[in-house]
N, CA, C and O of each residue as an XYZ file, in Angstrom:
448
protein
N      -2.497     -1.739    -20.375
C      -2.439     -1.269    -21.739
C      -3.871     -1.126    -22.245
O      -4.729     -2.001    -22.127
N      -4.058      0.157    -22.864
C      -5.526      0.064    -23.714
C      -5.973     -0.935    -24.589
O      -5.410     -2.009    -24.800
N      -7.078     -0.503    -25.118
C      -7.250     -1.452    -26.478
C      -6.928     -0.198    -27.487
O      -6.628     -0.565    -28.623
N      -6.937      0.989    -27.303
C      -5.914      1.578    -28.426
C      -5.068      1.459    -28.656
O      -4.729      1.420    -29.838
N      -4.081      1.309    -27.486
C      -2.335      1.208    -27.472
C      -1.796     -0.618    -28.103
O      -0.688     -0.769    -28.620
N      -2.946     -2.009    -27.901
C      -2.869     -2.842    -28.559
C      -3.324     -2.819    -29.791
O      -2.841     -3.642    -30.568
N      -4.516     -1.740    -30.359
C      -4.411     -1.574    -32.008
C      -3.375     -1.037    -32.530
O      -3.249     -1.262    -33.734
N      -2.523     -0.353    -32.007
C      -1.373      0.378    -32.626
C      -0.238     -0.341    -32.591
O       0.685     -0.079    -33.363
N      -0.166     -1.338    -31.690
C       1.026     -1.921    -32.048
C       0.595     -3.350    -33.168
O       1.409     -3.688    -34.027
N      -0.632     -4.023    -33.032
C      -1.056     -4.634    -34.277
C      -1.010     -4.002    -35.458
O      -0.707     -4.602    -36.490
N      -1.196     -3.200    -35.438
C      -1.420     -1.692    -36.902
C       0.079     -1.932    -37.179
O       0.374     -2.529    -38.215
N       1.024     -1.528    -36.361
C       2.350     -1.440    -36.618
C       3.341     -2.868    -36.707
O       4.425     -2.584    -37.217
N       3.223     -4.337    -36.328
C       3.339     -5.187    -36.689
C       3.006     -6.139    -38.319
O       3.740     -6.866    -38.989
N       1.630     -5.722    -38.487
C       1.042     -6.187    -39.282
C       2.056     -6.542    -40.562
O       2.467     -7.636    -40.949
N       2.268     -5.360    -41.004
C       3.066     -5.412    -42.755
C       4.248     -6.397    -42.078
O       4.591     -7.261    -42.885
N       4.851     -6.465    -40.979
C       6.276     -7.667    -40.494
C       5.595     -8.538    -40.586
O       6.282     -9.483    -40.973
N       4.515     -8.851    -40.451
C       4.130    -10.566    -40.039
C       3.514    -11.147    -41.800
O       3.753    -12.202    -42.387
N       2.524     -9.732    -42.301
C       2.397    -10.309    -43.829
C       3.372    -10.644    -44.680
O       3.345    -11.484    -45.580
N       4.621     -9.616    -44.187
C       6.054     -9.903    -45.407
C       6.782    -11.432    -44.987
O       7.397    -12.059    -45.849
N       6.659    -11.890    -43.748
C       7.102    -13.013    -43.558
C       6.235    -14.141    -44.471
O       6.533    -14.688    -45.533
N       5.029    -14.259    -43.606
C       4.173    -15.222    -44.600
C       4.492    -15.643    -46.117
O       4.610    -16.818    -46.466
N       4.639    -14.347    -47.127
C       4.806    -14.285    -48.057
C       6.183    -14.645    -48.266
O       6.221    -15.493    -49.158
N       7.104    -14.425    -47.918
C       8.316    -15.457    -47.864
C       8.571    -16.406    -47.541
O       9.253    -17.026    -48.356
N       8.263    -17.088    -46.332
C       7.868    -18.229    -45.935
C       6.762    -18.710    -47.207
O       7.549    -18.565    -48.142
N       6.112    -18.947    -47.538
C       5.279    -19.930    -48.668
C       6.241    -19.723    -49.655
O       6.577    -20.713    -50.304
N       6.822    -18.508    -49.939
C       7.461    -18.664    -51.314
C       8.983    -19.710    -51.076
O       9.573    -20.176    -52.051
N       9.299    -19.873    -50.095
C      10.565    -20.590    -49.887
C      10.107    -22.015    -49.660
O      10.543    -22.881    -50.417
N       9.404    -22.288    -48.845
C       8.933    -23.612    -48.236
C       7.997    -24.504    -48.912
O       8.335    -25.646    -49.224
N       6.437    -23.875    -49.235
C       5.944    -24.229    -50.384
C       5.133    -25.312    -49.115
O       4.090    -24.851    -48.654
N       5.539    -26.525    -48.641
C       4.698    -27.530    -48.105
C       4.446    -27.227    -46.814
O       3.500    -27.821    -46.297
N       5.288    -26.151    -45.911
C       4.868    -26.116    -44.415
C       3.793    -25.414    -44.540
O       3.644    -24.495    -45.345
N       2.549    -26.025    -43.319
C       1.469    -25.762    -43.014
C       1.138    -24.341    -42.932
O       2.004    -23.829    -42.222
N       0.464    -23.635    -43.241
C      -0.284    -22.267    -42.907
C       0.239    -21.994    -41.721
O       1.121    -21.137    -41.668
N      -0.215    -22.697    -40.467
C       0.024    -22.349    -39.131
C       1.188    -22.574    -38.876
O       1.563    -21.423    -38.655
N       1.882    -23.069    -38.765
C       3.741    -22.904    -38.644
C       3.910    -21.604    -38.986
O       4.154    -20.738    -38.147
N       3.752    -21.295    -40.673
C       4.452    -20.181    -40.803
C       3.665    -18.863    -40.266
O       4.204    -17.769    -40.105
N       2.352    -19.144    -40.027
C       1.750    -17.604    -39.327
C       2.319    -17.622    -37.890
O       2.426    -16.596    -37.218
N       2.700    -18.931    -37.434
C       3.176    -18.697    -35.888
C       4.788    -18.300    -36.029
O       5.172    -17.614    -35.082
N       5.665    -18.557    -36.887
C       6.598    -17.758    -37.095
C       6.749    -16.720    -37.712
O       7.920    -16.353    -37.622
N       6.043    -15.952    -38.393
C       5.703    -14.870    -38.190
C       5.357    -13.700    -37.171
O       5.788    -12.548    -37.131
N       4.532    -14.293    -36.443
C       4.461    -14.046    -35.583
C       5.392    -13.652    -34.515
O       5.402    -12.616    -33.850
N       6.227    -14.745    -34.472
C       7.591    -14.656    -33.249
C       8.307    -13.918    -34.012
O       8.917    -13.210    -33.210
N       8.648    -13.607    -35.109
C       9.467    -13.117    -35.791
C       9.320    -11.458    -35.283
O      10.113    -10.637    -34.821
N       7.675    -11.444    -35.679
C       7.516     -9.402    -35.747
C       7.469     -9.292    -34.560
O       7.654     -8.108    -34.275
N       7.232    -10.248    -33.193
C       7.258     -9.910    -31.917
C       8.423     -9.784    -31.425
O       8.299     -8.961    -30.519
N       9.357    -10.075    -31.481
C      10.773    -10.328    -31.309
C      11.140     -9.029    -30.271
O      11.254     -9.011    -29.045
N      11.244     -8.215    -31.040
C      11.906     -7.294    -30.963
C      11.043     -6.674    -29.621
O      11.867     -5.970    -29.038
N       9.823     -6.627    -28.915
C       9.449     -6.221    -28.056
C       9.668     -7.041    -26.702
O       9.380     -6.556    -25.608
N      10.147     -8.197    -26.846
C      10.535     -8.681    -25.849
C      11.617     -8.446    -24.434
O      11.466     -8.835    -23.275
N      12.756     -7.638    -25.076
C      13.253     -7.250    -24.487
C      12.794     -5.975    -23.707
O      13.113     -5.840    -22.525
N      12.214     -5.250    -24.215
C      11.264     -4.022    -24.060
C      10.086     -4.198    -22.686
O       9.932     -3.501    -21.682
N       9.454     -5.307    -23.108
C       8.542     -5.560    -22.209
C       9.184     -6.132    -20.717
O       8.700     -5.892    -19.611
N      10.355     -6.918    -20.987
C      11.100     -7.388    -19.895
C      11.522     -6.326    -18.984
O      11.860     -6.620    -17.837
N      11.533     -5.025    -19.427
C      12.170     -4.009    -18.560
C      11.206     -3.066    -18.130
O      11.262     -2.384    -17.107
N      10.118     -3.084    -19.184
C       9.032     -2.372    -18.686
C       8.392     -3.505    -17.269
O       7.708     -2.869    -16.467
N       8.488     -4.426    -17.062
C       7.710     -5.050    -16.160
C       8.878     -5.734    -15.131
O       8.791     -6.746    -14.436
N      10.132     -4.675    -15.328
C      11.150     -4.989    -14.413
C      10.784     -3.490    -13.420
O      10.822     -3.504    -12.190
N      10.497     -2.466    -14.106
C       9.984     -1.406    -13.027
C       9.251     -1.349    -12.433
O       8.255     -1.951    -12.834
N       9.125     -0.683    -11.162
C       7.891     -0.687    -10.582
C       8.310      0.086     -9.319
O       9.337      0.736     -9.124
N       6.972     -0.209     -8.286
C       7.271      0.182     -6.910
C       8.661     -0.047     -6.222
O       9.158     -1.119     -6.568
N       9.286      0.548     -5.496
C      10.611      0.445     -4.740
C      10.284      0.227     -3.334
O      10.742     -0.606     -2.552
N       9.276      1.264     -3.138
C       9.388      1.265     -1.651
C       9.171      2.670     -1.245
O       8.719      3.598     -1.916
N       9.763      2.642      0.526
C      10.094      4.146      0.708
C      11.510      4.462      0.383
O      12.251      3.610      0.874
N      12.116      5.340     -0.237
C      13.299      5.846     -0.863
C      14.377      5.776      0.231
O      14.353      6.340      1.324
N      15.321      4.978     -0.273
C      16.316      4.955      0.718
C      17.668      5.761      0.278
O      18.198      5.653     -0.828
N      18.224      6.763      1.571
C      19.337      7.696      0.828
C      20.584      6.561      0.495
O      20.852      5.607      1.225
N      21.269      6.899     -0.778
C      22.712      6.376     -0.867
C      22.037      5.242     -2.355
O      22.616      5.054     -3.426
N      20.889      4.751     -1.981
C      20.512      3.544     -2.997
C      20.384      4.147     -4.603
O      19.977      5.275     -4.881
N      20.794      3.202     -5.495
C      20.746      3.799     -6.932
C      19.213      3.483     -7.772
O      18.946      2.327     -8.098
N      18.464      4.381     -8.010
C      17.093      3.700     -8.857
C      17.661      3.845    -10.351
O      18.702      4.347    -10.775
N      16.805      3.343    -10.858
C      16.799      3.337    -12.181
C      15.802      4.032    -12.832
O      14.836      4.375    -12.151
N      15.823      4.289    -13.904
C      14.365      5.360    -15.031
C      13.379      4.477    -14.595
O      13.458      3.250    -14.546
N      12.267      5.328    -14.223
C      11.117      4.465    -14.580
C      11.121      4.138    -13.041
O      10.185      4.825    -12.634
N      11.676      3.438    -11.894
C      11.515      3.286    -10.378
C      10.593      4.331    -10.339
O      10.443      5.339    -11.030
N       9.677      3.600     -8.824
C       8.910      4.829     -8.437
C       9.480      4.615     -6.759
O       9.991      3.623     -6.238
N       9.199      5.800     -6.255
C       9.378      5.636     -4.147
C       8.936      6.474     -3.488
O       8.936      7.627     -3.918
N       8.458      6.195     -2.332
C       7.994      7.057     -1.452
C       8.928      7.674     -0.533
O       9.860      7.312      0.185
N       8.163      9.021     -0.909
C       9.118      9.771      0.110
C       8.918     10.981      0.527
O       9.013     11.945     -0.233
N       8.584     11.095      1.917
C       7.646     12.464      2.795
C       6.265     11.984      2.399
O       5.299     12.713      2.175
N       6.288     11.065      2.358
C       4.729     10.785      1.817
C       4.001     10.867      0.469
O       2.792     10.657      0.374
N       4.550     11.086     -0.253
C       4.837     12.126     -1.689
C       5.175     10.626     -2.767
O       6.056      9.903     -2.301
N       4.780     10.324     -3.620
C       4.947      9.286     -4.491
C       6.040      9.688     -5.867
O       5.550     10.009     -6.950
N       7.274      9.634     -5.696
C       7.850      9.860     -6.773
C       8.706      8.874     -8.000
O       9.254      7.816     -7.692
N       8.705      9.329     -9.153
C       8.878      8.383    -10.003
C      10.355      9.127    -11.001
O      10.358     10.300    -11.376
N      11.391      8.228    -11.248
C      13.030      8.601    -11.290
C      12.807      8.988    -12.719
O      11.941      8.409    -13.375
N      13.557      9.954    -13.241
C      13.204     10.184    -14.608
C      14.292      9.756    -15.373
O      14.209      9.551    -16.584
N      15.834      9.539    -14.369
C      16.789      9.203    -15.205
C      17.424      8.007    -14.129
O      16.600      7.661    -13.283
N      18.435      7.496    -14.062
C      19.124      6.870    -13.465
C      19.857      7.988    -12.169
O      20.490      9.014    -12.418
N      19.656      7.625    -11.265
C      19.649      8.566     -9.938
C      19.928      7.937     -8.528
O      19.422      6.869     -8.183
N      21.030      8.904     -7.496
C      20.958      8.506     -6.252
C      21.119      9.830     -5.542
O      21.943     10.108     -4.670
N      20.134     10.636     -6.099
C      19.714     11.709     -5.654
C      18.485     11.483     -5.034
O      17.885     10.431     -5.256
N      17.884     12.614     -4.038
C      16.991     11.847     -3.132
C      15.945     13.167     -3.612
O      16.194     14.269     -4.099
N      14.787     12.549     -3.260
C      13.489     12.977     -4.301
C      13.314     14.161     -3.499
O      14.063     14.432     -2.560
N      12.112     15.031     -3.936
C      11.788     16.491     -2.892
C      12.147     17.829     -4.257
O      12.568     17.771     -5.412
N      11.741     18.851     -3.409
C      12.545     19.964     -3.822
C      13.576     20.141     -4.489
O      14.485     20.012     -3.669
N      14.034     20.367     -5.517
C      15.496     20.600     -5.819
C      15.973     19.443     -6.787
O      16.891     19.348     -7.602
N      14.820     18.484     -6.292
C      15.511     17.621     -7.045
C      15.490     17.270     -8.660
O      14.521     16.526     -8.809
N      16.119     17.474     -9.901
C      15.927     17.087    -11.152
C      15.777     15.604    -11.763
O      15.388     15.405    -12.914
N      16.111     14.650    -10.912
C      16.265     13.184    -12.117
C      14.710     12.798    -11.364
O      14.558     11.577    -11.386
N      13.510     13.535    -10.699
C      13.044     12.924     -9.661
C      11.680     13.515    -10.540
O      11.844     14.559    -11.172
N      10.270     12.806    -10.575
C       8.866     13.905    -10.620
C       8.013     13.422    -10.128
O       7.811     12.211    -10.030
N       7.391     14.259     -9.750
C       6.093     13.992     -8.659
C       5.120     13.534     -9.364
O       4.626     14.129    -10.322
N       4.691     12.186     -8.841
C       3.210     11.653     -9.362
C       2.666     11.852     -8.534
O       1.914     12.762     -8.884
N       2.383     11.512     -7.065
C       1.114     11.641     -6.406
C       1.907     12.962     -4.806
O       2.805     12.582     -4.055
N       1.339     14.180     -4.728
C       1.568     14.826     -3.840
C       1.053     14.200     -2.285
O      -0.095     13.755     -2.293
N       1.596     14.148     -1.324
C       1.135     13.698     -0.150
C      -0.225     14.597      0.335
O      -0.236     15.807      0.112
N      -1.340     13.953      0.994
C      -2.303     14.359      1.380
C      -2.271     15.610      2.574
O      -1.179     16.014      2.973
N      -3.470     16.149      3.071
C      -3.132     16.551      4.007
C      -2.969     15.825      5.523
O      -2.659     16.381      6.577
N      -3.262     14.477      5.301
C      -3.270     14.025      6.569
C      -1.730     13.096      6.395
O      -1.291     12.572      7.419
N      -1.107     12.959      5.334
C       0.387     11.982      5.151
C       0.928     12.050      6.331
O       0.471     13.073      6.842
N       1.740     11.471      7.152
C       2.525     10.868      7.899
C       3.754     11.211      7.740
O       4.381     10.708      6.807
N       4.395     12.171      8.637
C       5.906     12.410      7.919
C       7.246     11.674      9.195
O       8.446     11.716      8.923
């Protein structure tokens, strides 16, 4: 992740975590500063958790095996050719294929 793509999601958190604070003191009154900025915190993060769990559930597969189901976001090799699933698919990557797009084309020396 950049340090742009982490200013933008601070940028876009921010007003969730100030509106908590400000409710939190107005309800509680004696809990510490840091309690309520750390629930705040968990509060406006919440919601990316699940998000991140699936983003860092994708990844490399392998070499592409026919019949197997990928998911969005899988990547696999195949003819040498690095491809990445665009939808949920057990269609096999190459030519022709739509749920499938090419990130890295095989070299001229790839291995078939």
């Amino acid at each position: 992740m950049t340090d742009d793509e982490v200013k933008a999601i601070c940028r876009g958190i921010a007003p969730a975590i100030k509106k908590h604070v400000r409710e939190s003191i107005a309800e509680v009154g004696t809990e510490s500063l840091a309690d309520i900025i750390v629930s705040a915190v968990k509060a406006a993060t919440a919601p990316f958790e699940n998000r991140i769990a699936a983003l860092e559930a994708r990844g490399y597969k392998g070499l592409h095996t026919p019949g197997t189901g990928y998911s969005k976001g899988d990547s696999v090799t195949f003819d040498g050719s690095l491809w990445i699933a665009r939808d949920s698919t057990f269609e096999t990557p190459g030519d022709g294929a739509t749920k499938w797009q090419l990130a890295a084309k095989r070299g001229r020396d790839a291995r078939r």
